[in-house]
C-alpha positions in Angstrom: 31.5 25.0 -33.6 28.9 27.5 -35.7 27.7 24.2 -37.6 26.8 22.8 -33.8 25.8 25.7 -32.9 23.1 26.4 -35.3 22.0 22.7 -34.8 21.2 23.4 -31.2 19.4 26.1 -32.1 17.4 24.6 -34.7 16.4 22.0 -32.7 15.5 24.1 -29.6 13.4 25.7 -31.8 11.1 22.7 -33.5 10.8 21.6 -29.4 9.6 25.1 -28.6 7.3 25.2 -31.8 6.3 21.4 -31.3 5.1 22.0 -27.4 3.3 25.5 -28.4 1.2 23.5 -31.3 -0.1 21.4 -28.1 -2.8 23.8 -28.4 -3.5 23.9 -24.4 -7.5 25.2 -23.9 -8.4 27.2 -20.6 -12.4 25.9 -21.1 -13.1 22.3 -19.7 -16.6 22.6 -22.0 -15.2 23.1 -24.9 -12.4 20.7 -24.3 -15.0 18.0 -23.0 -16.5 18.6 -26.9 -13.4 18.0 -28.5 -12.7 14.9 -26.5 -15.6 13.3 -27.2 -15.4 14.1 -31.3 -11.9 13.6 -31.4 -12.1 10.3 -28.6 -9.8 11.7 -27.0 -9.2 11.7 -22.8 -9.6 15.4 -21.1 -5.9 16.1 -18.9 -6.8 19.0 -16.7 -3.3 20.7 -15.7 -4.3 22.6 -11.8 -1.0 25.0 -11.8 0.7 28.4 -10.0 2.3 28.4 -13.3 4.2 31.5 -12.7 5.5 30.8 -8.8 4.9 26.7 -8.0 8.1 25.1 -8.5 6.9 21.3 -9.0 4.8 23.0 -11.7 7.3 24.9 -13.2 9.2 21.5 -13.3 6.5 19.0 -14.6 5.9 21.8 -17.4 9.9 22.1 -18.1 10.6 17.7 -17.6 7.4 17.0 -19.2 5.2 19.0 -21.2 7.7 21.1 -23.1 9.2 17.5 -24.3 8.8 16.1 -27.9 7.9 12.7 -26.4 4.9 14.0 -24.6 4.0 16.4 -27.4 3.6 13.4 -29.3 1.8 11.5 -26.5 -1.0 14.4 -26.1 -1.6 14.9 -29.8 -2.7 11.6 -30.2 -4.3 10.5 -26.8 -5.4 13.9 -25.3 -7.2 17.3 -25.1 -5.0 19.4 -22.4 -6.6 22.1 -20.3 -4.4 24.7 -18.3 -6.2 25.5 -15.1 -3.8 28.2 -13.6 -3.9 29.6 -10.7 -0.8 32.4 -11.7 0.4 35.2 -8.5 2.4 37.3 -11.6 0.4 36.8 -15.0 -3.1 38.7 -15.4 -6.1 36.7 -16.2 -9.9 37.9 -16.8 -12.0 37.8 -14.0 -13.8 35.5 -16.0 -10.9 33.1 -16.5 -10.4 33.4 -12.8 -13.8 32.5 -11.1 -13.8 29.7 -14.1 -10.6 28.0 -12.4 -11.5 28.4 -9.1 -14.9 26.9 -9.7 -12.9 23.8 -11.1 -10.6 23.8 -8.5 -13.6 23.1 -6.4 -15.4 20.6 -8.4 -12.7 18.8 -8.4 -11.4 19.2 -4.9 -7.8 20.3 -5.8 -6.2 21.0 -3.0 -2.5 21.5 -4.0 -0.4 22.3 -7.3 0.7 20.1 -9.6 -2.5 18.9 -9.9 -3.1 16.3 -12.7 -6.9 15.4 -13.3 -7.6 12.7 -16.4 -11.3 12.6 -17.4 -12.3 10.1 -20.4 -14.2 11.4 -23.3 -17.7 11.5 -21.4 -16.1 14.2 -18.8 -15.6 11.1 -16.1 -13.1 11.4 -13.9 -10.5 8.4 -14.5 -7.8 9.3 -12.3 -5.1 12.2 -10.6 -1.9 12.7 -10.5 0.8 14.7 -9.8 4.5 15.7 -10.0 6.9 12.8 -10.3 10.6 12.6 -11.4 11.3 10.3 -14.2 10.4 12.7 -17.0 8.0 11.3 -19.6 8.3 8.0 -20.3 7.1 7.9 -16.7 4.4 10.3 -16.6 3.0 9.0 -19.9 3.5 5.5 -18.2 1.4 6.6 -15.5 -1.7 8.1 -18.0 -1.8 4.8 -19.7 -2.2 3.1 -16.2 -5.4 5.4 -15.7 -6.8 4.9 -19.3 -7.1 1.3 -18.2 
């Protein structure tokens, strides 16, 4: 029982290290530059990460998974536009998410906007069930 119980925990652990090494950027300009060096698409994440349920879900199903970790790493530059009612954020960071929000005409949470590595918008999505073979399924529809 210890023996299984310190393999759990182990591999809890590389999950939880492996999903904070995805390295999530809160500025689209800087991201944009890193797509384009790295040829990478941009995945703009529009979430009430703190009180939005379907977000809380797509993060929990998708983006804390091994599968997706991989996925991004190789094929993306994430960027976390939050929108939290508990978690303080700079005024800065704040007026900097709303202007995106209206750039890109976000009107609900999950958002999911894809932009290639020239900042063009490629495609949207949202929250679906199926975990990440089906959300990864749906960014390589877009890419095409």
């Amino acid at each position: 029982m210890k023996t299984l119980l310190t393999c759990l925990l182990a591999c809890c652990a590389v999950t939880c290290t492996f999903a904070a090494e995805l390295g999530w950027l809160t500025d689209l300009d800087k991201a944009q530059q890193k797509a384009k060096a790295e040829k990478k698409m941009v995945m703009l994440d529009f979430t009430g990460s703190d009180w939005c349920g379907p977000c809380i879900k797509l993060n929990k199903e998708v983006f804390s998974t091994d599968e997706f970790g991989k996925y991004a790493k190789d094929n993306l530059v994430l960027v976390e536009v939050d929108f939290p009612q508990h978690k303080q954020q700079s005024a800065a960071q704040k007026k900097a998410n709303e202007e995106l929000e209206k750039r890109f005409k976000v009107e609900g949470y999950p958002t999911i906007i894809l932009l290639n590595a020239e900042g063009k918008k490629i495609g949207e999505l949202g929250y679906q069930p199926g975990g990440p073979k089906a959300f990864i399924a749906q960014l390589e529809k877009l890419k095409k």
